[in-house]
C-alpha positions in Angstrom: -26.2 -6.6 34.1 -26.6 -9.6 36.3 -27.7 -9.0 40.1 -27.5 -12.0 42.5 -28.2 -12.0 45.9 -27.8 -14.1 48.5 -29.2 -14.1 52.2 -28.6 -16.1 55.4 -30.3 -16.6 58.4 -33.9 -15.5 57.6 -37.2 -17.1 58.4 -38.0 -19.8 56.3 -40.6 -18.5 53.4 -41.1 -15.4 50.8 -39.3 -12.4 51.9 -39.6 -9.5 49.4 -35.8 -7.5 48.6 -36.0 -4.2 47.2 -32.8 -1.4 46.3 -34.0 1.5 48.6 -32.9 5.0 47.6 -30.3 5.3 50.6 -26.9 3.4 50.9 -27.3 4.0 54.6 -27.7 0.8 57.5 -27.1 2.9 60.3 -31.1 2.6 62.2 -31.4 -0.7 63.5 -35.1 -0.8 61.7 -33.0 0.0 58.1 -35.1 3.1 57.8 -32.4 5.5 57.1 -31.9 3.7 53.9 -35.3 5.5 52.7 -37.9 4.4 50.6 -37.9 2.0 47.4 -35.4 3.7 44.9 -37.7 4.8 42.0 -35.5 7.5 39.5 -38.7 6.8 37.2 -41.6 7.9 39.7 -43.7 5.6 38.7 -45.7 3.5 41.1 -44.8 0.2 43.1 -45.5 -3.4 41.3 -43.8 -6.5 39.7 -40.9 -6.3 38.4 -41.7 -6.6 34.3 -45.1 -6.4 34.5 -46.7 -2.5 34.0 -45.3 0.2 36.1 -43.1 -1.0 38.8 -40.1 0.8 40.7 -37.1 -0.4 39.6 -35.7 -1.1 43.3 -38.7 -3.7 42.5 -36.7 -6.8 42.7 -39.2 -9.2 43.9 -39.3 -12.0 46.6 -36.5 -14.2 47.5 -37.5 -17.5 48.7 -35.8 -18.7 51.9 -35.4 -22.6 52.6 -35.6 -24.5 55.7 -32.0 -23.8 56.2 -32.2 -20.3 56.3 -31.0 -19.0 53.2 -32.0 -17.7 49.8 -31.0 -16.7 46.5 -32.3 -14.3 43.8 -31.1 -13.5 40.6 -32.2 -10.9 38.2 -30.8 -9.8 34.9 -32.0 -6.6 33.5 -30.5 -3.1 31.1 -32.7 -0.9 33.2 -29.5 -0.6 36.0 -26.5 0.8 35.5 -23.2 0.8 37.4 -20.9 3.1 38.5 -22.2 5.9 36.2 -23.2 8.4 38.3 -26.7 9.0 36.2 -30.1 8.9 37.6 -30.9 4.6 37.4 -26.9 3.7 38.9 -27.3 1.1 41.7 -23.9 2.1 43.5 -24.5 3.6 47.0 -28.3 2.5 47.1 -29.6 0.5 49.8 -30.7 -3.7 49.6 -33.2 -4.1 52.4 -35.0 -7.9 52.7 -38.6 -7.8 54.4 -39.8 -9.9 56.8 -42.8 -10.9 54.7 -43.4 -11.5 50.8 -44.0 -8.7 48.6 -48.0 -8.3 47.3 -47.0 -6.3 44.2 -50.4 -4.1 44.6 -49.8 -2.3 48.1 -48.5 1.3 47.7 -46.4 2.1 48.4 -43.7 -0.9 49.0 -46.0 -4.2 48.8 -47.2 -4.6 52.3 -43.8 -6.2 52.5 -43.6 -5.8 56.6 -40.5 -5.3 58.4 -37.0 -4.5 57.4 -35.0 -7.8 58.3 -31.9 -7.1 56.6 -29.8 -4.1 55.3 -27.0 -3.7 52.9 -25.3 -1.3 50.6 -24.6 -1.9 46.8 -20.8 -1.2 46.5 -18.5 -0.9 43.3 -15.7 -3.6 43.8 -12.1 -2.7 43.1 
């Protein structure tokens, strides 16, 4: 599968986007969608390189305009399945700093800027 995401109105810079394990935006911080999703328990890193989780999407880089765009293409998702690595009803969160790929557990990634939910399309 192919994931793309796209952000708006975020500081210029790295901001690190991970799938957290909750589907839920209802705290104005973006903690109720929980930690980094991680079916695999293994522990946080970069995506493709040793253990990683595999909400580990990375860092989007935001232009001077305010918006971003990452794409990542991976067989390690699935969709709609119901088993133990689908990304429908998980949580996108975008940090207000870059992802350090060595902090446990989420990358000394800073704030929750932005919240969303991964949604199957009819």
């Amino acid at each position: 599968m192919t994931f793309t995401a796209e952000i708006q109105g975020a500081s210029p810079g790295l901001h690190a986007i991970h799938i957290h394990a909750n589907g839920d935006c209802s705290a104005p911080d973006g903690t109720s969608a929980g930690g980094h999703w991680n079916p695999t328990d293994v522990a946080h890193g970069k995506w493709g390189e040793g253990e990683f989780h595999l909400g580990d999407i990375g860092n989007i880089t935001v232009g001077e305009d305010g918006t971003g765009r990452i794409t990542l293409t991976t067989d390690l998702w699935e969709i709609g399945t119901g088993s133990d690595v689908d990304v429908v009803g998980k949580g996108i969160i975008v940090h207000a700093d870059a992802d350090d790929f060595v902090s446990q557990p989420s990358g000394n990634a800073g704030a929750r800027i932005g919240c969303g939910v991964i949604v199957l399309a009819e």
